[in-house]
N, CA, C and O atoms as a GROMACS GRO file, in nm:
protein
  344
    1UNK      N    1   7.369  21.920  -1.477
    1UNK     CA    2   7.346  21.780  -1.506
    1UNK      C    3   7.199  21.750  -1.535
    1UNK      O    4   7.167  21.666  -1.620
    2UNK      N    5   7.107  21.820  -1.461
    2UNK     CA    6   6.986  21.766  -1.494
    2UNK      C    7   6.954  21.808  -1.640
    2UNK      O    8   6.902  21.728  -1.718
    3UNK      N    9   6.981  21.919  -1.670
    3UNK     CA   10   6.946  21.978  -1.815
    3UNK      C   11   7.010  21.839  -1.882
    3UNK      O   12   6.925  21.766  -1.933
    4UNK      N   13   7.166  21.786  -1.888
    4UNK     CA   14   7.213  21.718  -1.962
    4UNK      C   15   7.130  21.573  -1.964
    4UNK      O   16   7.131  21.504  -2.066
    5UNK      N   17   7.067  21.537  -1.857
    5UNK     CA   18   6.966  21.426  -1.840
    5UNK      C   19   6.860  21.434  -1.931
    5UNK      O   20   6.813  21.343  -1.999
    6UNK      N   21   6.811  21.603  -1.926
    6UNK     CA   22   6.720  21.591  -2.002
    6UNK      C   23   6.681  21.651  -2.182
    6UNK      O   24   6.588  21.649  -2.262
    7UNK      N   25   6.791  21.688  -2.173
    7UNK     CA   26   6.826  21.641  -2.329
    7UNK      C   27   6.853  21.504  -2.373
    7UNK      O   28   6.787  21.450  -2.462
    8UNK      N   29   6.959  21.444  -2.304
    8UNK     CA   30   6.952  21.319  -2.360
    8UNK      C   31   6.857  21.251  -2.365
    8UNK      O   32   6.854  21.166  -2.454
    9UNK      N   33   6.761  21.259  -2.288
    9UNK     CA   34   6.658  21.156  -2.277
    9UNK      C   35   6.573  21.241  -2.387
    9UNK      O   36   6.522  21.149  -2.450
   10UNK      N   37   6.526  21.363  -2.450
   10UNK     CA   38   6.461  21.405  -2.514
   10UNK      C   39   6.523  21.348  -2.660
   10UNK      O   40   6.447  21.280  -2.730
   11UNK      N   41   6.622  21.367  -2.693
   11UNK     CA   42   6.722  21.327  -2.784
   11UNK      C   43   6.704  21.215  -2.819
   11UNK      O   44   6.674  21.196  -2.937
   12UNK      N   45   6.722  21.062  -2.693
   12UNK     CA   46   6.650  20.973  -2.733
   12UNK      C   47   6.539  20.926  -2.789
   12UNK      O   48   6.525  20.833  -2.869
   13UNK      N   49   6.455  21.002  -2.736
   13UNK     CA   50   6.279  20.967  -2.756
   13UNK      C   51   6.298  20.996  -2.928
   13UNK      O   52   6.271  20.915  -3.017
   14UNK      N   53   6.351  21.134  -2.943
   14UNK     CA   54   6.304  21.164  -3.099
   14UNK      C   55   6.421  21.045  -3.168
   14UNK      O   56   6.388  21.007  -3.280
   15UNK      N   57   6.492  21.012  -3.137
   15UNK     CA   58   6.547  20.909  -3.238
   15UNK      C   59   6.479  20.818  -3.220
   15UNK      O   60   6.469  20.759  -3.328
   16UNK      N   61   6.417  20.763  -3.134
   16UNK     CA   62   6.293  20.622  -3.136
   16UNK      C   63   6.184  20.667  -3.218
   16UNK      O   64   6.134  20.572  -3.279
   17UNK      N   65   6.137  20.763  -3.239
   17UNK     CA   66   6.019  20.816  -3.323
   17UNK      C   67   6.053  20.870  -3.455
   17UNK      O   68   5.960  20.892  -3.533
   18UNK      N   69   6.196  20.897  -3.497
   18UNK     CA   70   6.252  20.870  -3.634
   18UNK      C   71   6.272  20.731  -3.709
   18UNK      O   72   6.257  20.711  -3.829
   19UNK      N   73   6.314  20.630  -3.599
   19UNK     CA   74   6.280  20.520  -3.618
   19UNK      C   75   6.221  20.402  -3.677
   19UNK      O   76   6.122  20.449  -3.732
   20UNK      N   77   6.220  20.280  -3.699
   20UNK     CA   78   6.110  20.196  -3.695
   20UNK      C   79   6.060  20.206  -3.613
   20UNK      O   80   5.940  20.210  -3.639
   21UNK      N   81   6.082  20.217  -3.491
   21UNK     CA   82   5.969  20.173  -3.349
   21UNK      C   83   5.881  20.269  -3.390
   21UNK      O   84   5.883  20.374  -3.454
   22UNK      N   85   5.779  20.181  -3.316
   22UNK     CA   86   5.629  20.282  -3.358
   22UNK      C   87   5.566  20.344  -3.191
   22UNK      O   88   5.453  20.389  -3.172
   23UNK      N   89   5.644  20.334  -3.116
   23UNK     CA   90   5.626  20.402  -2.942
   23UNK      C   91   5.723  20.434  -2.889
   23UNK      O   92   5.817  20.354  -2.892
   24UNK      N   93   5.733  20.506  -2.850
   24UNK     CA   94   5.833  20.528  -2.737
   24UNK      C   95   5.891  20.472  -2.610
   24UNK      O   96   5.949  20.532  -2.519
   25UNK      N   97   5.861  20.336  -2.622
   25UNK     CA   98   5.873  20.239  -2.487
   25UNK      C   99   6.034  20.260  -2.406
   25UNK      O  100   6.135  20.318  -2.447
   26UNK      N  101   6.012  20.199  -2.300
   26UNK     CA  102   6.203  20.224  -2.210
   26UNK      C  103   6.238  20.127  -2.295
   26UNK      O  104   6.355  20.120  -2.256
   27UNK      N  105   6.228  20.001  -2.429
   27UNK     CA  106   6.314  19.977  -2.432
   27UNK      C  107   6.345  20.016  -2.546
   27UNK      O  108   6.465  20.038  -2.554
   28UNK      N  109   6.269  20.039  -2.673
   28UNK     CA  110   6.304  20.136  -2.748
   28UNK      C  111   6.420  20.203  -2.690
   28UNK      O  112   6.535  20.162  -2.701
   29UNK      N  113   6.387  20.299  -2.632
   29UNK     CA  114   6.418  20.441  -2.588
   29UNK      C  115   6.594  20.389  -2.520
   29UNK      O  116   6.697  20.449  -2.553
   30UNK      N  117   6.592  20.281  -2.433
   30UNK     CA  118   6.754  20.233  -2.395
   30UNK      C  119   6.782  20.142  -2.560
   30UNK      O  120   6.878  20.069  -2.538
   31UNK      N  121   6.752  20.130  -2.653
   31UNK     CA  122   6.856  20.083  -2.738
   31UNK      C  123   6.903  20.196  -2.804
   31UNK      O  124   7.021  20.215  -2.835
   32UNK      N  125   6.788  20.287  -2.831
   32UNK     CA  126   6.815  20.407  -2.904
   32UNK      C  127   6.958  20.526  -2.826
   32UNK      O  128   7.045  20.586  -2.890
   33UNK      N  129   6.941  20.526  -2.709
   33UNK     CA  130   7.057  20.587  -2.621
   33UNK      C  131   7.179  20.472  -2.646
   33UNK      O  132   7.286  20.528  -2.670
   34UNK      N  133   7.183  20.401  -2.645
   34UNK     CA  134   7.289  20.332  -2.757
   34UNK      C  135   7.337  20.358  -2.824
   34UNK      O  136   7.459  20.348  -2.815
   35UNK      N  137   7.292  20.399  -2.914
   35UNK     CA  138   7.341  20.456  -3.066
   35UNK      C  139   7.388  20.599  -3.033
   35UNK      O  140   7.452  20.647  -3.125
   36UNK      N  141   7.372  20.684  -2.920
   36UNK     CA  142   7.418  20.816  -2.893
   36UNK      C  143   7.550  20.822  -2.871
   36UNK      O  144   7.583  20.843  -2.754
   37UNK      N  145   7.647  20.809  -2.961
   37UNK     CA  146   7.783  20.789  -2.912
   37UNK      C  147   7.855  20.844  -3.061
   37UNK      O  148   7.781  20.882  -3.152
   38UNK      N  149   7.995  20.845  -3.075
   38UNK     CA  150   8.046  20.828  -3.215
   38UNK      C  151   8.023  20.976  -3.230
   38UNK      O  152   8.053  21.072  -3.160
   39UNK      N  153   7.953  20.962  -3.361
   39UNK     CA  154   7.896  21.068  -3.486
   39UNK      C  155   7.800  21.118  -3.436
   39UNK      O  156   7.793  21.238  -3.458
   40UNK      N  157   7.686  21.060  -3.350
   40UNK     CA  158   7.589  21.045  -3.289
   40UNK      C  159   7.587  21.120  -3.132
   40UNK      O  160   7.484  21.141  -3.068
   41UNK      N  161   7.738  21.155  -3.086
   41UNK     CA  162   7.708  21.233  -2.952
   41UNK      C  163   7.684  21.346  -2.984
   41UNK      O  164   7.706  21.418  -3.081
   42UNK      N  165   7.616  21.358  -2.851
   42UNK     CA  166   7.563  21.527  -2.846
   42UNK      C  167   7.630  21.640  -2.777
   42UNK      O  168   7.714  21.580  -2.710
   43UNK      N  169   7.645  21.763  -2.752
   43UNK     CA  170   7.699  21.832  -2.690
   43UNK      C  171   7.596  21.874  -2.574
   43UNK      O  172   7.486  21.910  -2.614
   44UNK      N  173   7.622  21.875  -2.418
   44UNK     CA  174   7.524  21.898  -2.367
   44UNK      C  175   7.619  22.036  -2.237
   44UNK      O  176   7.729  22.085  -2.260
   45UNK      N  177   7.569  22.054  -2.164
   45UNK     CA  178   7.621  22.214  -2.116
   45UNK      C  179   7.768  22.140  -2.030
   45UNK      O  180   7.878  22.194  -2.034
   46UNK      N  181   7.740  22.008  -1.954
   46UNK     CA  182   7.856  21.944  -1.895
   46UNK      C  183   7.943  21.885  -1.966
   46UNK      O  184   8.024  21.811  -1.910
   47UNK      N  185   7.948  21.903  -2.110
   47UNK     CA  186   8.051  21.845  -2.217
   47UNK      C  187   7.961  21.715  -2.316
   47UNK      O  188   7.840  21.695  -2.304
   48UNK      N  189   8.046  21.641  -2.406
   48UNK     CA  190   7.974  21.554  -2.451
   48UNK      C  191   7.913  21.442  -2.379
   48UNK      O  192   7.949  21.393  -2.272
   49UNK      N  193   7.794  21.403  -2.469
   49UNK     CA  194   7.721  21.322  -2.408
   49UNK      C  195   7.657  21.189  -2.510
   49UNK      O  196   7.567  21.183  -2.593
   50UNK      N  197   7.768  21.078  -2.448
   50UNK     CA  198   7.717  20.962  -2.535
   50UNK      C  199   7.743  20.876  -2.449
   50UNK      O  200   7.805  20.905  -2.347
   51UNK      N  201   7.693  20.733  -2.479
   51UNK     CA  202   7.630  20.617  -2.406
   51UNK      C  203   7.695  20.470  -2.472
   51UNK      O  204   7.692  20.437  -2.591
   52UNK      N  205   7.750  20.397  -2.366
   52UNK     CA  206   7.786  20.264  -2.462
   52UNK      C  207   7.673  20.184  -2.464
   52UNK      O  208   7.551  20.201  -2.456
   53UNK      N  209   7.748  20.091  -2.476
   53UNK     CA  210   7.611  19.977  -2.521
   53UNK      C  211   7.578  19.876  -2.364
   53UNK      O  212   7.502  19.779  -2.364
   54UNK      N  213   7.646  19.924  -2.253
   54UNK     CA  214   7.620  19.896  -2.139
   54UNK      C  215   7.533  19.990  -2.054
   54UNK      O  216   7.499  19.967  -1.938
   55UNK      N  217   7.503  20.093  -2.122
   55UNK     CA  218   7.434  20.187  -2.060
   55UNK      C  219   7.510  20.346  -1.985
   55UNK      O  220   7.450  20.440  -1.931
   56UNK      N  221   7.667  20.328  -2.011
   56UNK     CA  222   7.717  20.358  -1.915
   56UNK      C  223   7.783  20.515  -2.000
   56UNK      O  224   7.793  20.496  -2.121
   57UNK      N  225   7.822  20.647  -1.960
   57UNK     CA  226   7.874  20.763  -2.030
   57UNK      C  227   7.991  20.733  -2.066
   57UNK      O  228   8.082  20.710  -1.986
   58UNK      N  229   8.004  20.729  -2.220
   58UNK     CA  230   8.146  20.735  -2.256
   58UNK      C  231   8.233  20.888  -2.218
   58UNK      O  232   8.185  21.001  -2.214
   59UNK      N  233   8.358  20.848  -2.196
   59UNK     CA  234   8.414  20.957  -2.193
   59UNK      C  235   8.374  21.107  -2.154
   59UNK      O  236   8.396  21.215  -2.210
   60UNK      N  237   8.306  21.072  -2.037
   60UNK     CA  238   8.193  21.217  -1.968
   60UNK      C  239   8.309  21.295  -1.912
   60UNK      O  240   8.411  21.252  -1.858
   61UNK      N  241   8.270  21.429  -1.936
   61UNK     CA  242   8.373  21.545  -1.900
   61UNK      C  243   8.342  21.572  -1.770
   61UNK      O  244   8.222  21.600  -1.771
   62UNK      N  245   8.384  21.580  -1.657
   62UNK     CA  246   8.376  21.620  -1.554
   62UNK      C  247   8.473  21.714  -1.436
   62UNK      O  248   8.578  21.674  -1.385
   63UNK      N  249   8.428  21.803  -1.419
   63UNK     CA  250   8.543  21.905  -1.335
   63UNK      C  251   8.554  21.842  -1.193
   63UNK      O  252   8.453  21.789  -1.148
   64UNK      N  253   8.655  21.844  -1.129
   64UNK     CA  254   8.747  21.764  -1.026
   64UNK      C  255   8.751  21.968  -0.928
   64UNK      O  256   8.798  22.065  -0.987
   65UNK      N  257   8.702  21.975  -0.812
   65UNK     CA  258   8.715  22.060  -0.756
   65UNK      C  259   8.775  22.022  -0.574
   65UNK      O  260   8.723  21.947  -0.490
   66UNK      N  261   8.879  22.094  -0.566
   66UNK     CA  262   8.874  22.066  -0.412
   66UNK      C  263   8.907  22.173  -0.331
   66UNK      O  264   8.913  22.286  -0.379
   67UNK      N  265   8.932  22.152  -0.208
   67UNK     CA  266   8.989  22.305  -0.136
   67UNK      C  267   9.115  22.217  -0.052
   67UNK      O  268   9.152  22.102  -0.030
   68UNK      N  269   9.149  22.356  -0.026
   68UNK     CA  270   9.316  22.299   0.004
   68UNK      C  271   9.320  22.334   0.132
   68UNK      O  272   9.238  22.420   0.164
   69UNK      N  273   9.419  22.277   0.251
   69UNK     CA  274   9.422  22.350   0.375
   69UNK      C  275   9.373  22.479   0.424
   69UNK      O  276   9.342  22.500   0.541
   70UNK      N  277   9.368  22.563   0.330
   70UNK     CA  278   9.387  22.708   0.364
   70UNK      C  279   9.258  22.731   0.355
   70UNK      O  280   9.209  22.812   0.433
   71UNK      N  281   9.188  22.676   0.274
   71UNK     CA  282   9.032  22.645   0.258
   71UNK      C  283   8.973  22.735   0.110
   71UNK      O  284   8.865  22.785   0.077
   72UNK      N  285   9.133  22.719   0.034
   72UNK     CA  286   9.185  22.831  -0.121
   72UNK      C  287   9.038  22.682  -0.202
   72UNK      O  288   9.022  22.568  -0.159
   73UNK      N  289   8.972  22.739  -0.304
   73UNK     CA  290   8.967  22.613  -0.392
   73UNK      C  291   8.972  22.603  -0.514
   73UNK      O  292   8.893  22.678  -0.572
   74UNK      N  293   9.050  22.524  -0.595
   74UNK     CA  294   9.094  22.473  -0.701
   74UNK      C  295   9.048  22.394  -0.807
   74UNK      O  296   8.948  22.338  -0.762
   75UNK      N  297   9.058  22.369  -0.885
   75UNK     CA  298   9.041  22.235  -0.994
   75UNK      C  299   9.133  22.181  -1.063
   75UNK      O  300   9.216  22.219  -1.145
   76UNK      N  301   9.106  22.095  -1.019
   76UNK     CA  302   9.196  21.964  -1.027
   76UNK      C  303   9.240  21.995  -1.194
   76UNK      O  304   9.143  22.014  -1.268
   77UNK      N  305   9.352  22.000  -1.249
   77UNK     CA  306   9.393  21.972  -1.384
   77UNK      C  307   9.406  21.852  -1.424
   77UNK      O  308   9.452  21.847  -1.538
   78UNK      N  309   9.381  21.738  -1.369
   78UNK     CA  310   9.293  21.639  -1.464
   78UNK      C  311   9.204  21.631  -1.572
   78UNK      O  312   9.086  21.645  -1.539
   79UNK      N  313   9.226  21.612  -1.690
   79UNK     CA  314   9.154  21.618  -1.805
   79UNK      C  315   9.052  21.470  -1.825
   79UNK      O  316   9.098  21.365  -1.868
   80UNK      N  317   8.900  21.491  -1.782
   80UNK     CA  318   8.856  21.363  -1.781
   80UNK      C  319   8.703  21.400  -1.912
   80UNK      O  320   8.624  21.494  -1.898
   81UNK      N  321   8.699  21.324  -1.999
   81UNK     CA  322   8.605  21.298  -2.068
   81UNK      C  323   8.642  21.419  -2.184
   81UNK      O  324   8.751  21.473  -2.161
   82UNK      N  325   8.592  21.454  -2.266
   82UNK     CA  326   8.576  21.557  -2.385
   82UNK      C  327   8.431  21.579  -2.465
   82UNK      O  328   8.331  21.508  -2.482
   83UNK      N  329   8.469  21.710  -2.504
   83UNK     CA  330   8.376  21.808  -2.526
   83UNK      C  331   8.410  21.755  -2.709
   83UNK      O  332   8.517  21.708  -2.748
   84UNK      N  333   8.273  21.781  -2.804
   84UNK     CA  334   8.250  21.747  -2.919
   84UNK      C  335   8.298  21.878  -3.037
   84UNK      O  336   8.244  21.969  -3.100
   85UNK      N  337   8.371  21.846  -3.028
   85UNK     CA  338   8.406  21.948  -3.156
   85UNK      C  339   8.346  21.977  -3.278
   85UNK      O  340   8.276  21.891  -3.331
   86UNK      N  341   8.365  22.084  -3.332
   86UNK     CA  342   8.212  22.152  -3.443
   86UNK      C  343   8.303  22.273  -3.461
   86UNK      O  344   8.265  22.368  -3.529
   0.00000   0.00000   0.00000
């Protein structure tokens, strides 16, 4: 996750500096993570990675792990968020 933090946030910056904006400010930088979604998501090592316009991960992939009585552990076959196809 942190790698995926910090791509996105690198990811952002250079789309604020492709930009009109002429700095890299947080708010630049949160409208521009905006636009990271769609056509625009990225693939990051925890699956895709895009942002609505609330700030919030669309459709984030995440593995569901638990252990069972026996203290066996599993993952959950819940399918949550998706990975970007290419």
């Amino acid at each position: 996750m942190p790698y995926d933090a910090t791509l996105a946030m690198l990811s952002g910056c250079d789309m604020v500096l492709r930009s009109v904006h002429q700095s890299a400010t947080s708010e630049n930088l949160n409208l521009e993570l905006q636009n990271l979604n769609g056509a625009n998501a990225i693939q990051g090592v925890s699956g895709q990675i895009a942002f609505g316009t609330d700030g919030d991960p669309i459709n984030k992939a995440i593995v569901l792990l638990y252990v069972d009585d026996k203290g066996f552990i599993h993952m959950d076959p819940t399918i949550l968020g998706q990975f970007t196809k290419q």
